[in-house]
N, C-alpha and C positions, 0 to 999 in steps of 0.2 A: 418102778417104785411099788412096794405092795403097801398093805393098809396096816405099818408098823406108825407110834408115832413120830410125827415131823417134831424132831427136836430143836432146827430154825425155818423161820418165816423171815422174809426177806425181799425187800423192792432194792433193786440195785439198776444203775445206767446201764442202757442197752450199749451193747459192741458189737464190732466188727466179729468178732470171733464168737458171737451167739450163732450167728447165720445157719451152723450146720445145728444145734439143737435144736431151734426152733423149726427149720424145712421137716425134721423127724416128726415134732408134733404137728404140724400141719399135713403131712402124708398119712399120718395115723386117723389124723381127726377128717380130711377131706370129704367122705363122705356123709359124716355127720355136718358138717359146716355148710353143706350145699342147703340147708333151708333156711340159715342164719348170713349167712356171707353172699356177698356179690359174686357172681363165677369168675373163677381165675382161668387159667391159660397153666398149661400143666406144667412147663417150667418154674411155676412159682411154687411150685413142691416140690423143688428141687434144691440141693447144697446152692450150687450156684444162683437160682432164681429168686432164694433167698437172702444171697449174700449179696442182690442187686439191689432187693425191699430192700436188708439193713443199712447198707450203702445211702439210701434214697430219703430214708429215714433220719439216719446221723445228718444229712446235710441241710434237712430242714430243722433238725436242733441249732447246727451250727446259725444257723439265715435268725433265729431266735422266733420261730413261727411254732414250735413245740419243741415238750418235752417227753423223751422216751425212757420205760424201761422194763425190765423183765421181770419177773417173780419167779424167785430161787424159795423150795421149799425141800429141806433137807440133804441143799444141796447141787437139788438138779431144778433146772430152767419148767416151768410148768404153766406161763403164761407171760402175759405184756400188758401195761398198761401204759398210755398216754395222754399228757394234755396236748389237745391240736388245737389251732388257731386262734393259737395265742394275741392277744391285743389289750394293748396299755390305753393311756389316754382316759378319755373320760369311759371308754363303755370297760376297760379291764375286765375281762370273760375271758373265758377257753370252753371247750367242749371237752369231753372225757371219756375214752375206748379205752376199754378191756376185755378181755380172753383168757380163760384157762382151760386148758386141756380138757375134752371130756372126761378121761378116766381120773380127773384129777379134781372134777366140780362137787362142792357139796360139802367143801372142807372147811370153807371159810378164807380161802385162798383169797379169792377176788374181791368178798368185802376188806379183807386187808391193807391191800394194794391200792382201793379206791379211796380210804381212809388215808394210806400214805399220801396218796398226790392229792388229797385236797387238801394236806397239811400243808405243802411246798405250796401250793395253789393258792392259800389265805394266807400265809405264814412269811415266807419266802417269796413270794413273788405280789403280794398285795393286791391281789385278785377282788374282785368285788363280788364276781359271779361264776358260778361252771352249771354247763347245760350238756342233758345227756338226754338221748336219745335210745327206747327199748321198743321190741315189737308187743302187744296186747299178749303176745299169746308164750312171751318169753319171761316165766315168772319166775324164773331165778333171778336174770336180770333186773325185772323190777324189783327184787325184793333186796338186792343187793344195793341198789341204790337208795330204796327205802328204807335200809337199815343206816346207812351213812346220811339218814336225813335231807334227800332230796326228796322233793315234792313235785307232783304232775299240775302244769301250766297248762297242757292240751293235747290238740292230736296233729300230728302233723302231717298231712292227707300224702299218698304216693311219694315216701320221702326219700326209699332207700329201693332200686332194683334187685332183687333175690328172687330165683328160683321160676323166671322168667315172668315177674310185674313184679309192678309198683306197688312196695308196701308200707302200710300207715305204721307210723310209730307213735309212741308216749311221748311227748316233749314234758321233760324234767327241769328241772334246775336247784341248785342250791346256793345262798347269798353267804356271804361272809359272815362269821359270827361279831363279827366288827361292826357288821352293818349298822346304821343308824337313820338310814333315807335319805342320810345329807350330808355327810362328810366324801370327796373322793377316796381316802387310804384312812388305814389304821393310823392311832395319835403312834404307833408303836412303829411305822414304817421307817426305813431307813432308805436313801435314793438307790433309786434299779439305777445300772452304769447305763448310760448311751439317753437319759429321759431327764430332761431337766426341769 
């Protein structure tokens, strides 16, 4: 993709058949990723070691533990975003990952994408809370959350392994705009299927 404008932006469900575009952006970005990511095992930059992720992924949508999906930008796949660990009940939370391509950061891609799923997040899914997790020294990311109106809660000492330690990160979070201190859902909720 060169630096023509993106005439769509786009959060769509992750599939089975992303696998090989996303293994390309992860081969591409690998060595940039080594001071943000956990180390992988080199088949996971691969067609197939990704079509194991994606596989690994869809089946924890399906368990209802999260929601995945990709960010399509003119077209072509240029990152993911996810709510993971997922939970109803009184604490209703999730956490919130996302990625875009290096050659592709800076565009407004990933605040996009983080604005989508926290729509599905307080909207669609009646969320009360999402908690995200940046390194101090990863100021895209925090600013990316910062701009979608999370807020830093504290630091969460040795939380994530990269780049051989343990490193502290931002704990974030953002409440529902529903929020009220005391209600569990929005008066506007309709029932999740399987929660009575």
């Amino acid at each position: 993709m060169t630096d023509t404008v993106v005439t769509s932006l786009d959060v769509r469900a992750l599939r089975a058949a992303d696998s090989t575009a996303i293994a390309d952006l992860y081969l591409h970005d690998r060595h940039f990723l080594r001071m943000w990511e956990p180390e992988e095992a080199d088949e996971f930059f691969t067609g197939p070691g990704q079509r194991e992720a994606v596989e690994s992924t869809l089946r924890e949508c399906a368990s209802g533990r999260m929601l995945a999906w990709v960010i399509v930008a003119g077209g072509e796949i240029v990152g993911r975003v996810n709510l993971n660990n997922l939970a109803m009940g009184p604490l209703r939370s999730c956490s919130i990952g996302y990625w875009v391509a290096q050659r592709y950061g800076g565009r407004g891609y990933a605040s996009f994408a983080v604005e989508s799923a926290l729509d599905i997040a307080f909207h669609d899914l009646n969320l009360h809370r999402v908690d995200a997790f940046a390194r101090l020294d990863n100021a895209r990311s925090l600013r990316v959350l910062e701009k979608n109106g999370f807020r830093t809660v504290g630091v969460s000492r040795g939380h994530l392994h990269v780049g051989g330690r343990w490193q502290d990160e931002i704990y974030l979070q953002k409440l529902a705009p529903w929020d009220d201190g005391v209600q569990l859902e929005p008066t506007f909720a309709t029932s999740i299927p399987g929660e009575s």
